[in-house]
Structures are given as structure tokens and as C-alpha cells.
C-alpha positions, 0 to 999 in steps of 0.5 A: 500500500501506498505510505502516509504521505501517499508516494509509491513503496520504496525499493526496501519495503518490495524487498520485504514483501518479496521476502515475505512471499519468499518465506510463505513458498517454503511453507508451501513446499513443506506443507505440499511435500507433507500432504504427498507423503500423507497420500502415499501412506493412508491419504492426505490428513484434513489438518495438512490439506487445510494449511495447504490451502491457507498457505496458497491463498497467502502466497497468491495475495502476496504475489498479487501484493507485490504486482501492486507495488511494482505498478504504482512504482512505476507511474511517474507524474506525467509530464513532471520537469519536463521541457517549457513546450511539453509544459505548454502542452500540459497546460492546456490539456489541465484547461481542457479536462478543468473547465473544457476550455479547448481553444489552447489546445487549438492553437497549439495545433492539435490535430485530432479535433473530432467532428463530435468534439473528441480532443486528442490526448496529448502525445505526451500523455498518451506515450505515458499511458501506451508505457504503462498498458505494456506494464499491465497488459501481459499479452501486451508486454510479450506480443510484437506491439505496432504502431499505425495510422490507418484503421487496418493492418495488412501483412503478407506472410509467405506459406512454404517459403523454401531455402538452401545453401548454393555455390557461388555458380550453382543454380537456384531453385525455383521458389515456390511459396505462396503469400497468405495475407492476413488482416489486422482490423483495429476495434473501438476501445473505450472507457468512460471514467467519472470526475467530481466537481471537488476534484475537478477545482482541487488544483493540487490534484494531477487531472492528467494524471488521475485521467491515465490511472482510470483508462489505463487499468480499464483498458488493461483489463479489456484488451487482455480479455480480446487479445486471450478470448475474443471473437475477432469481429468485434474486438482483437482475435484471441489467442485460444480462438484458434484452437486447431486439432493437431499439433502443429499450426496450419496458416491456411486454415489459421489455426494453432496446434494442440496437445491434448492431455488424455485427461477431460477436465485435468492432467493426466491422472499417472505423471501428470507433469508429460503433458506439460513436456509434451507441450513444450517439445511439441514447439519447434527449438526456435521457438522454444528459446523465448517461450513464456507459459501463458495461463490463469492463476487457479491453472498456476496454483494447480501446477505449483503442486506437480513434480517431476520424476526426480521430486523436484517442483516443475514451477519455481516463484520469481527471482527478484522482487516484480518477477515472474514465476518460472515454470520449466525453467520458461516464464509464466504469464498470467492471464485471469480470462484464460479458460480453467483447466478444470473444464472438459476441452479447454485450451487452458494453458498457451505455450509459445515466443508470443514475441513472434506470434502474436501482433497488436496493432495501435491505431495512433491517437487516443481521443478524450471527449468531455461531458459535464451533463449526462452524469451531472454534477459529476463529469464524464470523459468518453475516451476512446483509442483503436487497437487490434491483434491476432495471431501472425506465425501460426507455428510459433504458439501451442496450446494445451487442450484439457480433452480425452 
């Protein structure tokens, strides 16, 4: 939580929350190995698997803690010490969001005036709030992110393009890849947060600030859900959304390989860790070198319990203080709208170099329209920004399907 006077925790008081989520994952790991030892002789006790599950509730909330504190320390005041022209900017910005005052930011030659009144958000603060969303977003912090002017993307992917070495006078062969165009469509974003009139006239509150800290997480929240479930019509296409039936990726058809656990519902019932193997060597090893796991957290605190053959726990807490967890020696990303692996047929963990295989796309410019009369007293700022995504190398992500 935030001190008494309201600035960011310190880098001691992470440290000591690391520490303390540290001590919580060895108690977790004694009273798991106690519980495995437990079922091995006459079953698991109710007093170990009730301290089990107290310890993992603990170890989430502290994880979660520790997110908390890194996202807040690193939300500087926007704009703060910078350059009299960016100041001028802030300026007018402030006036607008105050009193909807417009005519400084006209004549500072703000381009995106809209035909219903939108504003564009200086570039200033919205570079500050695009930074943050590629803190908080976690599809968006792995995936190649893209910047456009236009409402679409259109990128050209060559379908069995073939190569070999030659001599210096050897003749070539033909080469006979085709190009597949795949469509990068950009979907309205918007979030509508809500400002009194108290801190509106409080000149000590940053608005631009309070402004980024309110869309950000709302979009944050949006677009993470698109980027894992979405339709592809109206919002970005998900990533399990092109769940295929073998397991290797097919461009054509643009669906992603699956590795099925032999289990409805679960992980295989006799060494339920294969499949996580499985999963991993199913990806080619280019690939393979900057995978991350990609899953929600009840499918990670199931993991957590799993070994492998030689007693040794597959998942593995961070490093540092606002790193991520490890689970065969690959990051894990979590995701809460991933599908629970508890459900018959759901492609519940994703495994991949989503650097490579996943493409967001920004349309340029977020629009902030002000309206002090549909919520009154309190004022409402309709923003909006365009993003997209979908998959862009279909071989270089593979999902894990919990079905027969």
C-alpha cells in the first residue's frame, strides 16, 4: 500500500514483501511435500490439506501484493520537469479536462479535433499511458506491439517459403511459396471514467494524471480479455480462438496446434507433469528459446503442486522482487480470462515466443471527449483509442487442450 504521505513503496519495503512471499513458498513446499507423503501412506490428513490451502491463498495475495507495488512504482507524474513546450502542452490539456476550455489546445495545433468534439490526448500523455498498458497488459508486454495510422493492418506472410545453401555458380531453385495475407482490423476501445466537481477545482490534484490511472487499468483489463478470448469481429482475435486439432499450426486454415492431455477436465491422472513436456517439445527449438507459459492463476496454483520424476517442483516463484514465476525453467504469464483447466476441452494453458506470434496493432491517437451533463454534477470523459491483434506465425504458439 501506498505510505502516509501517499508516494509509491520504496525499493526496501518490495524487498520485504518479496521476502515475505519468499518465506510463505517454503511453507508451501513443506506443507505440499507433507500432504504427498500423507497420500502415499493412508491419504492426505484434513489438518495438512487445510494449511495447504491457507498457505496458497497467502502466497497468491502476496504475489498479487507485490504486482501492486511494482505498478504504482512505476507511474511517474506525467509530464513532471519536463521541457517549457511539453509544459505548454500540459497546460492546456489541465484547461481542457478543468473547465473544457479547448481553444489552447487549438492553437497549439492539435490535430485530432473530432467532428463530435473528441480532443486528442496529448502525445505526451498518451506515450505515458501506451508505457504503462505494456506494464499491465501481459499479452501486451510479450506480443510484437505496432504502431499505425490507418484503421487496418495488412501483412503478407509467405506459406512454404523454401531455402538452401548454393555455390557461388550453382543454380537456384525455383521458389515456390505462396503469400497468405492476413488482416489486422483495429476495434473501438473505450472507457468512460467519472470526475467530481471537488476534484475537478482541487488544483493540487494531477487531472492528467488521475485521467491515465482510470483508462489505463480499464483498458488493461479489456484488451487482455480480446487479445486471450475474443471473437475477432468485434474486438482483437484471441489467442485460444484458434484452437486447431493437431499439433502443429496450419496458416491456411489459421489455426494453432494442440496437445491434448488424455485427461477431460485435468492432467493426466499417472505423471501428470508429460503433458506439460509434451507441450513444450511439441514447439519447434526456435521457438522454444523465448517461450513464456501463458495461463490463469487457479491453472498456476494447480501446477505449483506437480513434480517431476526426480521430486523436484516443475514451477519455481520469481527471482527478484516484480518477477515472474518460472515454470520449466520458461516464464509464466498470467492471464485471469484464460479458460480453467478444470473444464472438459479447454485450451487452458498457451505455450509459445508470443514475441513472434502474436501482433497488436495501435491505431495512433487516443481521443478524450468531455461531458459535464449526462452524469451531472459529476463529469464524464468518453475516451476512446483503436487497437487490434491476432495471431501472425501460426507455428510459433501451442496450446494445451484439457480433452480425452
Amino acid at each position: 500500500m501506498d505510505n502516509e504521505m501517499g508516494a509509491p513503496e520504496t525499493k526496501a519495503e518490495l524487498n520485504d514483501a518479496f521476502g515475505e512471499f519468499m518465506g510463505a513458498f517454503e511453507v508451501f513446499r513443506e506443507t505440499n511435500d507433507r500432504r504427498l507423503a500423507e497420500l502415499e501412506k493412508k491419504g492426505a490428513d484434513a489438518l495438512t490439506v487445510e494449511k495447504l490451502s491457507r498457505v496458497e491463498a497467502a502466497l497468491d495475495s502476496q504475489q498479487r501484493r507485490m504486482d501492486e507495488m511494482v505498478l504504482r512504482g512505476a507511474r511517474p507524474s506525467l509530464m513532471g520537469g519536463a521541457p517549457v513546450a511539453v509544459n505548454e502542452t500540459k497546460s492546456a490539456f489541465n484547461a481542457f479536462v478543468r473547465s473544457g476550455d479547448e481553444q489552447a489546445m487549438r492553437q497549439l495545433e492539435t490535430k485530432a479535433m473530432t467532428s463530435d468534439g473528441g480532443l486528442a490526448m496529448p502525445i505526451e500523455v498518451e506515450a505515458e499511458v501506451m508505457r504503462r498498458l505494456g506494464q499491465i497488459s501481459p499479452i501486451r508486454s510479450i506480443a510484437t506491439v505496432r504502431t499505425i495510422s490507418a484503421t487496418s493492418f495488412r501483412k503478407a506472410v509467405p506459406n512454404g517459403l523454401t531455402g538452401a545453401w548454393a555455390s557461388e555458380s550453382a543454380a537456384r531453385s525455383a521458389d515456390t511459396a505462396t503469400l497468405k495475407a492476413l488482416n489486422f482490423p483495429t476495434m473501438e476501445l473505450y472507457a468512460m471514467p467519472a470526475a467530481s466537481s471537488v476534484l475537478i477545482d482541487d488544483a493540487a490534484v494531477d487531472v492528467e494524471a488521475w485521467l491515465a490511472d482510470e483508462i489505463e487499468m480499464v483498458f488493461a483489463e479489456q484488451e487482455t480479455k480480446a487479445f486471450v478470448i475474443g471473437d475477432g469481429t468485434t474486438m482483437p482475435k484471441g489467442i485460444v480462438s484458434y484452437a486447431g486439432t493437431s499439433e502443429d499450426g496450419d496458416l491456411d486454415n489459421e489455426t494453432l496446434g494442440i496437445v491434448k492431455t488424455g485427461n477431460n477436465g485435468g492432467f493426466p491422472t499417472v505423471a501428470p507433469s508429460d503433458a506439460l513436456v509434451d507441450l513444450v517439445y511439441s514447439l519447434k527449438a526456435s521457438y522454444r528459446q523465448n517461450a513464456h507459459f501463458v495461463m490463469n492463476r487457479s491453472t498456476q496454483a494447480h501446477i505449483r503442486k506437480l513434480k517431476d520424476g526426480e521430486g523436484e517442483y516443475l514451477w519455481s516463484p520469481p527471482s527478484v522482487p516484480g518477477g515472474r514465476a518460472g515454470l520449466m525453467s520458461f516464464p509464466i504469464v498470467e492471464a485471469e480470462d484464460m479458460p480453467d483447466f478444470t473444464t472438459t476441452g479447454a485450451n487452458a494453458i498457451a505455450f509459445g515466443d508470443f514475441r513472434r506470434g502474436y501482433l497488436i496493432v495501435d491505431r495512433q491517437g487516443i481521443k478524450v471527449l468531455r461531458d459535464p451533463y449526462s452524469a451531472k454534477p459529476n463529469v464524464l470523459f468518453y475516451t476512446t483509442k483503436r487497437v487490434g491483434g491476432g495471431v501472425q506465425d501460426f507455428d510459433a504458439i501451442k496450446l494445451l487442450q484439457f480433452a480425452a
